[in-house]
Chimera marker file (.cmm) of the C-alpha trace (Angstrom):
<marker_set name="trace">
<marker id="1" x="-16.713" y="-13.737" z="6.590" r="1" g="1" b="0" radius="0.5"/>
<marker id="2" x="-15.625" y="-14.536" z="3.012" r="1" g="1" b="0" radius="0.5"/>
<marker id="3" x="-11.629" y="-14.730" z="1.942" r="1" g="1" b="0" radius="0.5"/>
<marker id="4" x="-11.750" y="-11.715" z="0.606" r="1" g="1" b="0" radius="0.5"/>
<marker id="5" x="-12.780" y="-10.168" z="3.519" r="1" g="1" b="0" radius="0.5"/>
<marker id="6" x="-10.507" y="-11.056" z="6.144" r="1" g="1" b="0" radius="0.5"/>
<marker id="7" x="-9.166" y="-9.229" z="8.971" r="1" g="1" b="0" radius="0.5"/>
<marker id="8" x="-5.834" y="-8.609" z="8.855" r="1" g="1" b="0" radius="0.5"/>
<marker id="9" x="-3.332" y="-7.387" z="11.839" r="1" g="1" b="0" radius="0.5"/>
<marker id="10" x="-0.038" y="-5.701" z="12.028" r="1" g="1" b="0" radius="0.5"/>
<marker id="11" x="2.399" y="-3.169" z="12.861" r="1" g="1" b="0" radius="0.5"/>
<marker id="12" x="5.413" y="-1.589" z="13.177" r="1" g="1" b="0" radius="0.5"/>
<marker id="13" x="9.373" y="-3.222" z="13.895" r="1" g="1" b="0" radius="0.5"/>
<marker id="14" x="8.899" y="-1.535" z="18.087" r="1" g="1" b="0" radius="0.5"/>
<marker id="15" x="5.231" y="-2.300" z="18.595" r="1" g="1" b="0" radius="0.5"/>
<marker id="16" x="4.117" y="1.464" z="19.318" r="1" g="1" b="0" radius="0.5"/>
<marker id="17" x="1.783" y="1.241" z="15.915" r="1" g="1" b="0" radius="0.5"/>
<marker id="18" x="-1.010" y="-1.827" z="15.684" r="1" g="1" b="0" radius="0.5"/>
<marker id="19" x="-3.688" y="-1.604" z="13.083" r="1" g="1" b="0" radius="0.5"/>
<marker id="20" x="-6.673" y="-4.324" z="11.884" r="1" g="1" b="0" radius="0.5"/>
<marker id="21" x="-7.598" y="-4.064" z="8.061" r="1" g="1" b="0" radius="0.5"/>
<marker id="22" x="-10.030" y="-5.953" z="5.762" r="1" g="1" b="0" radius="0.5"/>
<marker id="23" x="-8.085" y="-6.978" z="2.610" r="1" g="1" b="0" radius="0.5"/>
<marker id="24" x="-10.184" y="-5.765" z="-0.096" r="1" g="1" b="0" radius="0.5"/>
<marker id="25" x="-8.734" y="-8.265" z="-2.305" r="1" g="1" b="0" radius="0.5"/>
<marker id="26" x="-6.476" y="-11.540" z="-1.445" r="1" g="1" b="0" radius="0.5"/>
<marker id="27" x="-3.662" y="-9.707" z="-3.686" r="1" g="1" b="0" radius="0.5"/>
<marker id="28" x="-0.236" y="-8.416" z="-2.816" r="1" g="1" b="0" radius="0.5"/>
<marker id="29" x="0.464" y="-5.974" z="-5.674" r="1" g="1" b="0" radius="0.5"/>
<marker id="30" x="3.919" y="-3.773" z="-6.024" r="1" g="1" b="0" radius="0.5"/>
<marker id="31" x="4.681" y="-0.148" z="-6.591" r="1" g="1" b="0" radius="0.5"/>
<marker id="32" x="8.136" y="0.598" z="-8.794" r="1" g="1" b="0" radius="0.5"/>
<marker id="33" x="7.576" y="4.867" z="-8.531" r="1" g="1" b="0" radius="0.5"/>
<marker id="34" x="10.568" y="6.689" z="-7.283" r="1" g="1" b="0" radius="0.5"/>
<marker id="35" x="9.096" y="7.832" z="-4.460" r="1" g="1" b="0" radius="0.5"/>
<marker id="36" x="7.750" y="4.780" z="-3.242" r="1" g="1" b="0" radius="0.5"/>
<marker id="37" x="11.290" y="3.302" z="-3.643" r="1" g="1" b="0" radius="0.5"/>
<marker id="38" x="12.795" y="5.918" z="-1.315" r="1" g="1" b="0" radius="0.5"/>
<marker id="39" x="10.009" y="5.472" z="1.327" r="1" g="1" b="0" radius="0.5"/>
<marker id="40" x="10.470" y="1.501" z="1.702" r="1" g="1" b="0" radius="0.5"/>
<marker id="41" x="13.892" y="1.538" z="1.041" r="1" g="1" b="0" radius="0.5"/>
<marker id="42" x="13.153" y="-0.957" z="-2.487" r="1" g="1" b="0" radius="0.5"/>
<marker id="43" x="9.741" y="-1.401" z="-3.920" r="1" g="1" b="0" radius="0.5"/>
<marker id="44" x="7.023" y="-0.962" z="-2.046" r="1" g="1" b="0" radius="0.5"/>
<marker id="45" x="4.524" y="-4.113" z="-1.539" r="1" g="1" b="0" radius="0.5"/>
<marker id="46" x="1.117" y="-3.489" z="-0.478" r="1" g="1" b="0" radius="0.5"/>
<marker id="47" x="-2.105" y="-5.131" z="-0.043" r="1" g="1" b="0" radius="0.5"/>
<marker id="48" x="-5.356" y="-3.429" z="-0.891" r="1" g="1" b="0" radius="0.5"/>
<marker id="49" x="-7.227" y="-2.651" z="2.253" r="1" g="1" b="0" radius="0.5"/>
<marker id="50" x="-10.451" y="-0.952" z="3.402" r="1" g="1" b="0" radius="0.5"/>
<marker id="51" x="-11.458" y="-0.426" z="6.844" r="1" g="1" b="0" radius="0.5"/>
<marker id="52" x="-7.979" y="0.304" z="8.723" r="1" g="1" b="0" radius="0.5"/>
<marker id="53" x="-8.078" y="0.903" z="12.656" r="1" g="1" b="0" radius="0.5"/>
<marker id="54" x="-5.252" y="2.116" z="14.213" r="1" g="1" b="0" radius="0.5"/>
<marker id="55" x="-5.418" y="0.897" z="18.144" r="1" g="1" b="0" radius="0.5"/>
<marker id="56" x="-3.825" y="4.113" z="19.043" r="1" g="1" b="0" radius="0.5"/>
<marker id="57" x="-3.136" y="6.501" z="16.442" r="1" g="1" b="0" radius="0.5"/>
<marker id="58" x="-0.031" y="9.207" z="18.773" r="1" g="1" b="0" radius="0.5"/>
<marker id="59" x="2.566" y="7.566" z="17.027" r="1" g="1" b="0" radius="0.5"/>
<marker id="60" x="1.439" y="8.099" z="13.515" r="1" g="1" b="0" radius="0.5"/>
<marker id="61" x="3.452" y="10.334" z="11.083" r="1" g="1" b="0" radius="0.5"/>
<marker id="62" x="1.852" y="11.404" z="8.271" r="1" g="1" b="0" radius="0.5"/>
<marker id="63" x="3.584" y="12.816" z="5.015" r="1" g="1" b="0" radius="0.5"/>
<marker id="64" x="1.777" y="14.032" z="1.758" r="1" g="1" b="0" radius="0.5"/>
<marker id="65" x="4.051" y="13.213" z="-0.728" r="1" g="1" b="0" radius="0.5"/>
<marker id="66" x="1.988" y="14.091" z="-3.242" r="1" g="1" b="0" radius="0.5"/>
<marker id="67" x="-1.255" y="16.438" z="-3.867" r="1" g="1" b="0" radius="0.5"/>
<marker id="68" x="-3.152" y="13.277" z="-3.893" r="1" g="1" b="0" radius="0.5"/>
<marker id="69" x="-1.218" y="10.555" z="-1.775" r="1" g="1" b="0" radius="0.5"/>
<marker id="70" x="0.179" y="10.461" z="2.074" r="1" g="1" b="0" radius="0.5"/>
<marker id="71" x="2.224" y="8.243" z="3.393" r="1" g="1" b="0" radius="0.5"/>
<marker id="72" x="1.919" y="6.888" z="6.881" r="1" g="1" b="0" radius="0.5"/>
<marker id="73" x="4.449" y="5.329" z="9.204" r="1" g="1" b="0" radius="0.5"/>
<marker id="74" x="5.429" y="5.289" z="13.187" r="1" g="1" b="0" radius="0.5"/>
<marker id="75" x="7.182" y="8.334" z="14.343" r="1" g="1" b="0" radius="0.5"/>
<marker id="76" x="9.061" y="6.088" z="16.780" r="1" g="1" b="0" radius="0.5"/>
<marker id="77" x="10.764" y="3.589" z="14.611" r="1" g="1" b="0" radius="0.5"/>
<marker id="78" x="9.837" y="4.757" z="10.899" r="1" g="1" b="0" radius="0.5"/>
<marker id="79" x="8.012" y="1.453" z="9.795" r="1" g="1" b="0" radius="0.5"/>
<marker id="80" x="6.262" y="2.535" z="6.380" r="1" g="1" b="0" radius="0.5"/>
<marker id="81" x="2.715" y="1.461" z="7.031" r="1" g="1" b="0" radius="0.5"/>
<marker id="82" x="0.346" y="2.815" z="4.623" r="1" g="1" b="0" radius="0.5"/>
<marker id="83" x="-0.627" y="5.038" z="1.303" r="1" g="1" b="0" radius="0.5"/>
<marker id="84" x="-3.820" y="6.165" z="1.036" r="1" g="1" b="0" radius="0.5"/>
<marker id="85" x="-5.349" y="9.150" z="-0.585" r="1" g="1" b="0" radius="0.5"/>
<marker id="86" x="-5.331" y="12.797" z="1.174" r="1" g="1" b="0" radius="0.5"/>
<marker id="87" x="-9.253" y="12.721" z="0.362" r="1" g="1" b="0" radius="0.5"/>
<marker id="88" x="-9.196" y="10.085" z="2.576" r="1" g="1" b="0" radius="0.5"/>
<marker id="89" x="-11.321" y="7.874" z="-0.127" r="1" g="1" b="0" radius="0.5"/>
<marker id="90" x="-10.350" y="4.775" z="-2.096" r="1" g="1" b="0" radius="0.5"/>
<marker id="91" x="-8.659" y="2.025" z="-0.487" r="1" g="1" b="0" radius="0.5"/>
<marker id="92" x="-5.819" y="2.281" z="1.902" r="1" g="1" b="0" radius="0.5"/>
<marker id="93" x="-2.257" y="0.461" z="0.354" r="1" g="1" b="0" radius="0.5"/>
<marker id="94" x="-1.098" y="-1.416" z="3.701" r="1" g="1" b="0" radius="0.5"/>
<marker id="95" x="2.256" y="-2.272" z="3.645" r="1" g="1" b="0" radius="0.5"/>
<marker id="96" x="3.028" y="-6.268" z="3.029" r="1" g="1" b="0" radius="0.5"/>
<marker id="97" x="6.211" y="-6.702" z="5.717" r="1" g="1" b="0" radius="0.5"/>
<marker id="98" x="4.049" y="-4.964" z="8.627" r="1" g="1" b="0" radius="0.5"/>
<marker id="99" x="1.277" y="-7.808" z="7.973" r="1" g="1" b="0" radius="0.5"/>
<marker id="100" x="1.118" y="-10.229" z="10.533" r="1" g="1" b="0" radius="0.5"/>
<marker id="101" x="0.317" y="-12.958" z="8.511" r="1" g="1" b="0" radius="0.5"/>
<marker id="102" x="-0.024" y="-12.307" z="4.983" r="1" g="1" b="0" radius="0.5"/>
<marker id="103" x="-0.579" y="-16.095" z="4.059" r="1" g="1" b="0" radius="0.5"/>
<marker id="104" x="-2.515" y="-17.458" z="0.759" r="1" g="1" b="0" radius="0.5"/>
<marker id="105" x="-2.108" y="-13.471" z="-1.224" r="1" g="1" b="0" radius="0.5"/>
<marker id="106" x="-1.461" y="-13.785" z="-4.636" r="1" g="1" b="0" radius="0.5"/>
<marker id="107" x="1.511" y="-11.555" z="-6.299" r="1" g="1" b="0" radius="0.5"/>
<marker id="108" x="-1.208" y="-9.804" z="-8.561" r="1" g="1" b="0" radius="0.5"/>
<marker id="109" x="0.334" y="-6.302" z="-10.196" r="1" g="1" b="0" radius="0.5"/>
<marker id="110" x="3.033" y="-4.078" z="-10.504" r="1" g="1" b="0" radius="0.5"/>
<marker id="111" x="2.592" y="-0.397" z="-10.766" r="1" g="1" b="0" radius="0.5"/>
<marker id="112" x="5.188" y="2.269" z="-12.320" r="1" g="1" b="0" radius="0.5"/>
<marker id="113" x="6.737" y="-0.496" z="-14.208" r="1" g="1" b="0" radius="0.5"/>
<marker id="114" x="8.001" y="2.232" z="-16.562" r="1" g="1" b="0" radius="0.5"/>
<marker id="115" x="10.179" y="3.851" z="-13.081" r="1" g="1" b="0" radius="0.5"/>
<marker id="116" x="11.550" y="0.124" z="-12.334" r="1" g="1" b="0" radius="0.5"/>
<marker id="117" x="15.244" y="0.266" z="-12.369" r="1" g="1" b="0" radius="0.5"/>
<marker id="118" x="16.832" y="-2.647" z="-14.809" r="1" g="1" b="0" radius="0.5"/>
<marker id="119" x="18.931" y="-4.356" z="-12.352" r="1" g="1" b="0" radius="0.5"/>
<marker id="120" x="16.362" y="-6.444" z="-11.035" r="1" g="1" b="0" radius="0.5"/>
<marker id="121" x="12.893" y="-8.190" z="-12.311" r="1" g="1" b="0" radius="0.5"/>
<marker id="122" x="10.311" y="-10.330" z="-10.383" r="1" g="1" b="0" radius="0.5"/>
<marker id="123" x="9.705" y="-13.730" z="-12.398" r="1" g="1" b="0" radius="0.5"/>
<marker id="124" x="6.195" y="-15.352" z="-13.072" r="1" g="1" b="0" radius="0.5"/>
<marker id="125" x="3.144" y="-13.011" z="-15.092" r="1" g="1" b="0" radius="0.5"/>
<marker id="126" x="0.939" y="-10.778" z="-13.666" r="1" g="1" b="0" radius="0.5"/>
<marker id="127" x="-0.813" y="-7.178" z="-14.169" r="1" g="1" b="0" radius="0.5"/>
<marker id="128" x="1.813" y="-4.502" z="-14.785" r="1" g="1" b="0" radius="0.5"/>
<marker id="129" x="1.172" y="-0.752" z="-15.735" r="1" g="1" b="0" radius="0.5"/>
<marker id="130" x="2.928" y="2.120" z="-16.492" r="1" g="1" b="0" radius="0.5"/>
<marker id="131" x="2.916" y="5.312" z="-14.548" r="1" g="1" b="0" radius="0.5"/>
<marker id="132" x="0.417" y="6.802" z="-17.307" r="1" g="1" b="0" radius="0.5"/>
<marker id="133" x="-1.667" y="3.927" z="-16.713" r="1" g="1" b="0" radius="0.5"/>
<marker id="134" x="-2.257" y="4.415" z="-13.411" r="1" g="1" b="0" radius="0.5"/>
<marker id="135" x="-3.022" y="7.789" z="-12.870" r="1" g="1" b="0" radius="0.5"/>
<marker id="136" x="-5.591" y="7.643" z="-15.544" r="1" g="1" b="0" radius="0.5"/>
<marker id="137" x="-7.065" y="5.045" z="-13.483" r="1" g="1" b="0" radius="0.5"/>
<marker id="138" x="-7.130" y="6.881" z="-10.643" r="1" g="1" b="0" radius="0.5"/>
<marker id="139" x="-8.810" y="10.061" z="-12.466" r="1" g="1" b="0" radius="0.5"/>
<marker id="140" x="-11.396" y="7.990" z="-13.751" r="1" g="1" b="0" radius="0.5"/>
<marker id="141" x="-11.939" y="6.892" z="-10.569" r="1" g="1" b="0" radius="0.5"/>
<marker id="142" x="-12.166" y="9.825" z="-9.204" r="1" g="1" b="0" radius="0.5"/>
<marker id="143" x="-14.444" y="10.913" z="-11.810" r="1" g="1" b="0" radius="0.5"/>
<marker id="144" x="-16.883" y="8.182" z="-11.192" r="1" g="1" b="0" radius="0.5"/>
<marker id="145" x="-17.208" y="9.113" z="-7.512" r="1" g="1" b="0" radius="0.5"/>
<marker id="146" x="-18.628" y="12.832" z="-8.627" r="1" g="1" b="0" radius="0.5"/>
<link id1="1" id2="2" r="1" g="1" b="0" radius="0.2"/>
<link id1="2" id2="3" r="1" g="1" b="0" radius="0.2"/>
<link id1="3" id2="4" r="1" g="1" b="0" radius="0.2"/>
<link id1="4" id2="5" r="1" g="1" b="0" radius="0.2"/>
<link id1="5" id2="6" r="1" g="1" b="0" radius="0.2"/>
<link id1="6" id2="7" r="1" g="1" b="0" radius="0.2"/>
<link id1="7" id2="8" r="1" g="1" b="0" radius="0.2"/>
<link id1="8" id2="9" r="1" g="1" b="0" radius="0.2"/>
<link id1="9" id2="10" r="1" g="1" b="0" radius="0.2"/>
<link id1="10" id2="11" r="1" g="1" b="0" radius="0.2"/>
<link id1="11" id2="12" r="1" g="1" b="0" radius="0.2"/>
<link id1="12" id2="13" r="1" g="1" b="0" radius="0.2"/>
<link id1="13" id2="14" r="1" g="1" b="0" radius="0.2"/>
<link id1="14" id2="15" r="1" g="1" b="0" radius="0.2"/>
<link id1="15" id2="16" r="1" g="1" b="0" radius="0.2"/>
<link id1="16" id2="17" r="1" g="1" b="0" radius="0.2"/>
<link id1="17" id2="18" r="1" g="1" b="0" radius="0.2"/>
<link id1="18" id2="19" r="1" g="1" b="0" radius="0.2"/>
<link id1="19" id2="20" r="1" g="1" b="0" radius="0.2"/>
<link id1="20" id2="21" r="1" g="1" b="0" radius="0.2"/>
<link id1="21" id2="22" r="1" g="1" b="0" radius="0.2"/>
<link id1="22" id2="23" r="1" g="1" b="0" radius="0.2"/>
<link id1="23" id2="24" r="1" g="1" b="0" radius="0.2"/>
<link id1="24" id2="25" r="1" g="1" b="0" radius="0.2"/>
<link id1="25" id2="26" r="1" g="1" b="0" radius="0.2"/>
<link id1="26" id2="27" r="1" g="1" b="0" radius="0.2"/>
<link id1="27" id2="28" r="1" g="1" b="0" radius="0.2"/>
<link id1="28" id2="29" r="1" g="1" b="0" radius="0.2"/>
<link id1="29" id2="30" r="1" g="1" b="0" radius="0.2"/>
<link id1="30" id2="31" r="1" g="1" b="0" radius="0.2"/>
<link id1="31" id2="32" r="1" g="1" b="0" radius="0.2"/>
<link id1="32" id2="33" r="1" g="1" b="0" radius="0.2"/>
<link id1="33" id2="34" r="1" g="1" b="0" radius="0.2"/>
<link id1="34" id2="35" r="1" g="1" b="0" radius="0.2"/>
<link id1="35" id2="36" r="1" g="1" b="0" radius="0.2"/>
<link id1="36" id2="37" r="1" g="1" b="0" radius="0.2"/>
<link id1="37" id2="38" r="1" g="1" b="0" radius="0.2"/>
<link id1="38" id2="39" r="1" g="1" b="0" radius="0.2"/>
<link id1="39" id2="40" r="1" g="1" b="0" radius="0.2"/>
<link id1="40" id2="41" r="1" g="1" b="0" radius="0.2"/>
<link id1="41" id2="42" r="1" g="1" b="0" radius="0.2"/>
<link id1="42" id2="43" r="1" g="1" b="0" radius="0.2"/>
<link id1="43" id2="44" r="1" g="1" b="0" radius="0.2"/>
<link id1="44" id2="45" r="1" g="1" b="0" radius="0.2"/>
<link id1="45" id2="46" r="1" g="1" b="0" radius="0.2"/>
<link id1="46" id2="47" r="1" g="1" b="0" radius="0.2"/>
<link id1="47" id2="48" r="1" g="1" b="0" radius="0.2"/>
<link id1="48" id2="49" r="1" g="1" b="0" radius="0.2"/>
<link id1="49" id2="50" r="1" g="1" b="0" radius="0.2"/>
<link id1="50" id2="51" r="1" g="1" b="0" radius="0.2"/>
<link id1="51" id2="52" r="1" g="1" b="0" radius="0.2"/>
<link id1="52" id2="53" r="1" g="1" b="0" radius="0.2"/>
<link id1="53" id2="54" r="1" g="1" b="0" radius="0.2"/>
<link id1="54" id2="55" r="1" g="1" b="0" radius="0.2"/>
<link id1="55" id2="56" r="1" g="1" b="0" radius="0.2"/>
<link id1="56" id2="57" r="1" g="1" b="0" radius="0.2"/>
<link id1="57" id2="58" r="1" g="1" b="0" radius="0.2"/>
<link id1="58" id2="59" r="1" g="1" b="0" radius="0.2"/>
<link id1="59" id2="60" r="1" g="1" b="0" radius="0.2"/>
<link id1="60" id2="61" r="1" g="1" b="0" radius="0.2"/>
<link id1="61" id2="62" r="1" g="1" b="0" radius="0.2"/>
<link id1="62" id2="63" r="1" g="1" b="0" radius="0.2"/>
<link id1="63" id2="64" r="1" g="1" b="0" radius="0.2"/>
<link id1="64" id2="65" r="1" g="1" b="0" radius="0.2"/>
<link id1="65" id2="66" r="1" g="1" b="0" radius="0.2"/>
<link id1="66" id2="67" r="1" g="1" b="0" radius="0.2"/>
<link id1="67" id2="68" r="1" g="1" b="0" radius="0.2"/>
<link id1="68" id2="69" r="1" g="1" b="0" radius="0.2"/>
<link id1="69" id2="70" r="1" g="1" b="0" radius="0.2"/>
<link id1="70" id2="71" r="1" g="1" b="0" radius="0.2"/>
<link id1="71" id2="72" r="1" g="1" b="0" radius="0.2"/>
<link id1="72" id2="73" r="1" g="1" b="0" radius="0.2"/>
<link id1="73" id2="74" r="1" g="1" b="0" radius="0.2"/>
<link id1="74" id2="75" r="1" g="1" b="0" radius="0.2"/>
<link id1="75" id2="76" r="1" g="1" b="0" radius="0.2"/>
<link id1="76" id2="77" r="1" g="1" b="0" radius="0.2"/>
<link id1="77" id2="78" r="1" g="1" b="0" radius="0.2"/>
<link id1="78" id2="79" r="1" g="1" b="0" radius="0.2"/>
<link id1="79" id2="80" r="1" g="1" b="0" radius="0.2"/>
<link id1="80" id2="81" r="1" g="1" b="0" radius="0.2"/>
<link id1="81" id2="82" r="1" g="1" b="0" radius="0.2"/>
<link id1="82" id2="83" r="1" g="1" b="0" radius="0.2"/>
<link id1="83" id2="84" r="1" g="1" b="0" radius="0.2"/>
<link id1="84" id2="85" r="1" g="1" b="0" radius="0.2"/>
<link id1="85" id2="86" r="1" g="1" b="0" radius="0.2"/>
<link id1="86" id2="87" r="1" g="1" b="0" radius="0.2"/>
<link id1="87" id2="88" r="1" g="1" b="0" radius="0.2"/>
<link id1="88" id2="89" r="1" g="1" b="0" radius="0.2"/>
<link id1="89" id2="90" r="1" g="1" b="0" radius="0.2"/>
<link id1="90" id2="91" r="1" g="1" b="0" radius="0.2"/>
<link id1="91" id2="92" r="1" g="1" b="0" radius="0.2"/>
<link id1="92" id2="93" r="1" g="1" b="0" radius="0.2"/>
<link id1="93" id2="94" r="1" g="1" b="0" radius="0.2"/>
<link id1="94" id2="95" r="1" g="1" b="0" radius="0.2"/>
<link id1="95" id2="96" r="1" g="1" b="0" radius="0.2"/>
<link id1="96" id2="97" r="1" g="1" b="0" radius="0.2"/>
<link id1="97" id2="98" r="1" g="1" b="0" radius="0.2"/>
<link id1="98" id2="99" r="1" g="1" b="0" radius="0.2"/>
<link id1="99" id2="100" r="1" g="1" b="0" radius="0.2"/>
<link id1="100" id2="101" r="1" g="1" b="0" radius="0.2"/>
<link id1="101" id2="102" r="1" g="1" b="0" radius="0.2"/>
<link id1="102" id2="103" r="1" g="1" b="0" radius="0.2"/>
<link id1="103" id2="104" r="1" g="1" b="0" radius="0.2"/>
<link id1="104" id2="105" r="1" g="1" b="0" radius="0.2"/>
<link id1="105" id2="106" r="1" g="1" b="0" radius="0.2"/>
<link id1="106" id2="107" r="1" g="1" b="0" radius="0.2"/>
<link id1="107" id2="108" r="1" g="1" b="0" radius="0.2"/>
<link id1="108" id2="109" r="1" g="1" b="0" radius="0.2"/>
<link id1="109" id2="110" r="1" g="1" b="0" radius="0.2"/>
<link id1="110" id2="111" r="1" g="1" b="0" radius="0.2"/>
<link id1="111" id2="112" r="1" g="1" b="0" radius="0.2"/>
<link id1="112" id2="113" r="1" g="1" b="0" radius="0.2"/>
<link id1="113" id2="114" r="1" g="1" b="0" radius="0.2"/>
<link id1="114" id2="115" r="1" g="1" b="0" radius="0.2"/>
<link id1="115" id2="116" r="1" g="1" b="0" radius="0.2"/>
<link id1="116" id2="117" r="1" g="1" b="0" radius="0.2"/>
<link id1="117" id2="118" r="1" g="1" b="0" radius="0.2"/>
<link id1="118" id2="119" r="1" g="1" b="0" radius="0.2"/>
<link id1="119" id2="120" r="1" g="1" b="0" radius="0.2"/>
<link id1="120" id2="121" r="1" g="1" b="0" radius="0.2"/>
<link id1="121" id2="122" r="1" g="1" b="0" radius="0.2"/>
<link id1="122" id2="123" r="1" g="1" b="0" radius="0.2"/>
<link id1="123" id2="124" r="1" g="1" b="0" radius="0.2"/>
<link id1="124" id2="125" r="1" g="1" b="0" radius="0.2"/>
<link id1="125" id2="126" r="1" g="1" b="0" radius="0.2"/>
<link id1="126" id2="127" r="1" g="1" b="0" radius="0.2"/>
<link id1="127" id2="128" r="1" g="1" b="0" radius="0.2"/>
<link id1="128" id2="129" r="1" g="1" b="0" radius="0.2"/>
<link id1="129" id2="130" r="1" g="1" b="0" radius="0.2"/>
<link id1="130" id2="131" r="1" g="1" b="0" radius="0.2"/>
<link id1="131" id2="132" r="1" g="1" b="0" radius="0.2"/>
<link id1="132" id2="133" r="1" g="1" b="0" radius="0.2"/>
<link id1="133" id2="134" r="1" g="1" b="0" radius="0.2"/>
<link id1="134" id2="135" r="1" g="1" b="0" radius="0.2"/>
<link id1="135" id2="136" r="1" g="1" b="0" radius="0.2"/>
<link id1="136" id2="137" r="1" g="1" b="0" radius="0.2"/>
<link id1="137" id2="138" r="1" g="1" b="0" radius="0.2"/>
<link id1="138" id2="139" r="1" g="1" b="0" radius="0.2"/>
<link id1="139" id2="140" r="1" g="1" b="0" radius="0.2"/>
<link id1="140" id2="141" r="1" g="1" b="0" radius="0.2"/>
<link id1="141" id2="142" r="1" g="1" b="0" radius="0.2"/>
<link id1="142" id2="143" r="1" g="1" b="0" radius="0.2"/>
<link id1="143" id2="144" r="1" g="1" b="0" radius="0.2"/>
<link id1="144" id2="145" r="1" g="1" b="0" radius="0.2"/>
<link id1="145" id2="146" r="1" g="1" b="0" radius="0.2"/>
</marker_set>
């Protein structure tokens, strides 16, 4: 099992929600969008994943926020777990606080730089797009799977 291919563990703040993933990539990247703000109560850091089991999936809520994207967290103590796609395609964007150990990711990208509010600003360089950006992304994407 390479780096990149690691199994990763977590869950939510009252246990009722653990999940395994493979990290697709040893990355952490950030999402600035306004609705990913609301949902994690700041900006929401994820880590690419593929492969997510949920040891016992009762205590999943699921909410599409979008007509592409859901958002999933534990109806018991509303830990924001994951984004993926409705489609259920693409990788799944697991939520970096409910890793169990996250060591050795790299702060890669930011996404919706152009929702970020000015009061605040992560230092160092790295990948950043604007919303535009990323959704044409994901329509090529979704393009190439046809």
């Amino acid at each position: 099992m390479t780096a990149a291919a690691e199994k990763l563990s977590g869950g939510c703040l009252c246990g009722a929600v653990r999940f395994a993933a493979v990290a697709e990539k040893r990355e952490m990247d950030v999402c600035h969008c306004n609705m990913c703000r609301r949902w994690s109560g700041g900006v929401l850091m994820t880590v690419p994943c593929t492969d997510v089991e949920v040891a016992d999936d009762t205590q999943l809520g699921v909410y599409p926020s979008s007509e592409w994207g859901e958002r999933v967290f534990c109806r018991a103590c509303g830990t924001s777990l994951f984004w993926r796609q409705r489609s259920g395609e693409g990788h799944v964007a697991v939520a970096f606080p409910s890793l169990d150990n996250a060591v050795g990711l790299a702060f890669a990208e930011e996404i919706f730089i152009d929702e970020k509010p000015e009061l605040y600003a992560f230092v160092g360089e790295r990948r950043r797009k604007t919303g535009e950006q990323v959704i044409a992304e994901f329509h090529a994407a979704q393009e190439g799977r046809q």
